[in-house]
Backbone as CSV, one residue per row, in Angstrom:
resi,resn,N_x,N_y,N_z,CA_x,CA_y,CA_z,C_x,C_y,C_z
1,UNK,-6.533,-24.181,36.568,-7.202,-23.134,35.819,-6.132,-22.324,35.092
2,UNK,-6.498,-22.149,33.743,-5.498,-21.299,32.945,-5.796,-19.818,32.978
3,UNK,-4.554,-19.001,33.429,-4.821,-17.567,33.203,-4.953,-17.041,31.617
4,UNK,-5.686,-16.772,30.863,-5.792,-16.150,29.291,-5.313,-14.925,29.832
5,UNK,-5.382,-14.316,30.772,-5.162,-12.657,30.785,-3.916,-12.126,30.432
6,UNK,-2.626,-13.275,30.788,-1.159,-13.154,30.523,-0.914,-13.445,29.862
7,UNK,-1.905,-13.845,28.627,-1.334,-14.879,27.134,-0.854,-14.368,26.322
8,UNK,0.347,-14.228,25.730,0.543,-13.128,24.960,0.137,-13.630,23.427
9,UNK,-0.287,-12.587,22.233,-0.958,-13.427,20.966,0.600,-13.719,20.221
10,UNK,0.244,-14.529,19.554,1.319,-15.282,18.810,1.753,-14.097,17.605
11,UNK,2.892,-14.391,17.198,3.363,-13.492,16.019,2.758,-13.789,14.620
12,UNK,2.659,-13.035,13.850,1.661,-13.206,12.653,2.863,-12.925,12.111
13,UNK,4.041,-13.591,11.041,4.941,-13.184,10.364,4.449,-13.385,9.013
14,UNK,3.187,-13.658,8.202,2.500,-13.297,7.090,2.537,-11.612,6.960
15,UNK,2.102,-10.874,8.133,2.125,-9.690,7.849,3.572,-9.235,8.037
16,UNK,4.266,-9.912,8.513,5.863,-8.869,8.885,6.117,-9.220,7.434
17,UNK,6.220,-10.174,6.719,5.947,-10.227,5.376,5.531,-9.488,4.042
18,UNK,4.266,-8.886,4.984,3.679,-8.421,3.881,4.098,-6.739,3.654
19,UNK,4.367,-6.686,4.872,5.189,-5.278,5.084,6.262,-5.015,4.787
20,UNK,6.900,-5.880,4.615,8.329,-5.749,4.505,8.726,-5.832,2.860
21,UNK,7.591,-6.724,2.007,7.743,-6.853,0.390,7.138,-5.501,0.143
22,UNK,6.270,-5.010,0.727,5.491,-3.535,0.652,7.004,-2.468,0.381
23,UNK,7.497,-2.565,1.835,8.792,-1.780,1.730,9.971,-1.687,0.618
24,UNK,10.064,-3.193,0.448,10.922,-3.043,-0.399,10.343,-2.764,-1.885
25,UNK,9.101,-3.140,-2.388,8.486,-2.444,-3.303,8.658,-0.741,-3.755
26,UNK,8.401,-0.259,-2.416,8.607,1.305,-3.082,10.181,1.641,-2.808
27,UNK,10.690,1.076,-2.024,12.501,1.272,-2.047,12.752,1.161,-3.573
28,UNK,12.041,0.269,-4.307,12.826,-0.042,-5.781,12.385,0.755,-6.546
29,UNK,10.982,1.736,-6.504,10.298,2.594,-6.955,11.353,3.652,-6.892
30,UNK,11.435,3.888,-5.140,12.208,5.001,-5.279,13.653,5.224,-6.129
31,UNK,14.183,4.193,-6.031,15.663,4.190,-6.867,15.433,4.474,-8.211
32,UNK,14.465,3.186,-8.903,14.056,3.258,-10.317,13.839,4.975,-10.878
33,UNK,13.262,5.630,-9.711,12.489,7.230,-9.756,14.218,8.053,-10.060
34,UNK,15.246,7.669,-9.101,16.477,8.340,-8.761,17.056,8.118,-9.948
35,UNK,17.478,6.799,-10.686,17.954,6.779,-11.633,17.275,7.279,-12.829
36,UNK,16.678,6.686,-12.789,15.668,7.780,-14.454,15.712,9.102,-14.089
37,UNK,15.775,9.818,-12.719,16.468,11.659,-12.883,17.807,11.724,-13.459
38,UNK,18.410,11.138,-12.934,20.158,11.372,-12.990,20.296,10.746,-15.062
39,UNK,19.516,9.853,-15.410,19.567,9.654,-16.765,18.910,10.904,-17.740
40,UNK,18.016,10.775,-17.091,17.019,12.193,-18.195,16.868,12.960,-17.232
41,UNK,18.169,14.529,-16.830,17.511,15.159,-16.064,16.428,16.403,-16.455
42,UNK,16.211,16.502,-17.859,15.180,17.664,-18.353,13.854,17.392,-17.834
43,UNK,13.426,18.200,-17.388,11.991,18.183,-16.554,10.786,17.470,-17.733
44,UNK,9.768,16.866,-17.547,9.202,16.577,-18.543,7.984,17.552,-19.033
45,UNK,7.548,17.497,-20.026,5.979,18.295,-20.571,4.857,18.259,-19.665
46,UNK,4.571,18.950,-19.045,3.306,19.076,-18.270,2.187,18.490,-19.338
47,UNK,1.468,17.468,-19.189,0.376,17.144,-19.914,-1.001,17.181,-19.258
48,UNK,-1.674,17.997,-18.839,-2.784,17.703,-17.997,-3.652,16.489,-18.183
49,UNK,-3.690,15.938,-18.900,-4.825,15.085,-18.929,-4.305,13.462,-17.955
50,UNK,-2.740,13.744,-18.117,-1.764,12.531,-17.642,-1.248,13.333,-16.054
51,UNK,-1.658,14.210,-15.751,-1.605,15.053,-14.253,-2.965,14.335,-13.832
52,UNK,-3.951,14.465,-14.285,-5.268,14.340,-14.032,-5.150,13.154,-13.460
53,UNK,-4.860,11.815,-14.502,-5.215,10.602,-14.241,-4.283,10.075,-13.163
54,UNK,-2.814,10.430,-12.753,-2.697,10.547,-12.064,-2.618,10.624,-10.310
55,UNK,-3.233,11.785,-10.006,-4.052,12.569,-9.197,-5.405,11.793,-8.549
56,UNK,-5.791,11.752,-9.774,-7.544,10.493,-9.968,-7.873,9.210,-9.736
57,UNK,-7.234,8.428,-10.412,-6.984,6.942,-10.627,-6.596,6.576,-9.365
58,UNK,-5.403,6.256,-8.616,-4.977,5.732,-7.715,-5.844,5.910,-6.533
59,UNK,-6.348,7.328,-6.057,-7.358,6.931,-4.870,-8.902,6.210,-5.225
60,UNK,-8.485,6.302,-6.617,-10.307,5.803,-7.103,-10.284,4.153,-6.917
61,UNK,-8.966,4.056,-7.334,-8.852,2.360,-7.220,-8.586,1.678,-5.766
62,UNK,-7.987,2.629,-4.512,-8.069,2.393,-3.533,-9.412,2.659,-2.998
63,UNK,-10.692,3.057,-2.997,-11.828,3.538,-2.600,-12.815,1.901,-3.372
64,UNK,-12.429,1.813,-4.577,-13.118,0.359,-4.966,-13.043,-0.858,-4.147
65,UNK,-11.009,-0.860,-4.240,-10.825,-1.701,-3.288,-11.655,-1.783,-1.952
66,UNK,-11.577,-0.643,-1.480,-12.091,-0.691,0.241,-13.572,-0.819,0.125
67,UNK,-14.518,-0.378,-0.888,-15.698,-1.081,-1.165,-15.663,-2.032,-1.336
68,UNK,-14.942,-3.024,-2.122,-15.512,-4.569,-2.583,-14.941,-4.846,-1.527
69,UNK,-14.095,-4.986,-0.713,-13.997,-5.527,0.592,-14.999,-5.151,1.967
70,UNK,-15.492,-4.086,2.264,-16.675,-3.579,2.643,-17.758,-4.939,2.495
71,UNK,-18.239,-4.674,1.139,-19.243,-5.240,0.778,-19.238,-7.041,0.934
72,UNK,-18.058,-7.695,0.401,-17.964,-8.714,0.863,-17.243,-8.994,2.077
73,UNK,-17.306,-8.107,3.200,-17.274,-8.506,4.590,-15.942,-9.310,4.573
74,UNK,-14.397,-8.289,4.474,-13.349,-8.577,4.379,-13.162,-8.602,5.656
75,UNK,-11.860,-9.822,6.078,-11.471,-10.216,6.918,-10.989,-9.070,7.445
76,UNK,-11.074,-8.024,9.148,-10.392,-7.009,9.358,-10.697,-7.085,11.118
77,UNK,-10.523,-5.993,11.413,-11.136,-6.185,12.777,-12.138,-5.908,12.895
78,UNK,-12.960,-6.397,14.073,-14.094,-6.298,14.503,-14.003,-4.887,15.548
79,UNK,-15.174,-4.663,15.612,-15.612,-3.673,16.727,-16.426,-4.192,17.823
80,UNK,-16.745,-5.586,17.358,-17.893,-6.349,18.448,-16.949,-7.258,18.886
């Protein structure tokens, strides 16, 4: 008889993956951000309408995302 209770789950290195291109994604953000200060350090024009979108856009497009995955019953965890 096999014990399952001591099984330990296998490593998923798709996600250590996916985390790790994640990371280095905004590492290059951040530099790209560092160097364009140190090149142009004059503060830029406040434009509200480009504050707005901003501000707006990015959680709107994360909230779609998490709907169309919602809706088509994206792979995630269960509660059952």
């Amino acid at each position: 008889m096999v014990d399952d209770s001591q099984a330990e789950p296998a490593p998923v290195p798709s996600k250590a993956r996916s985390v790790l291109r994640l990371w280095a994604l905004a590492l290059a953000a951040s530099a790209a951000l560092a160097a364009s200060g140190e090149r142009w350090p004059e503060p830029l024009a406040v434009q509200p309408a480009l504050v707005w979108c901003l501000v707006l856009v990015p959680p709107a497009l994360v909230a779609l995302w998490l709907l169309s995955q919602w809706r088509n019953g994206g792979e995630g965890e269960s509660l059952h």
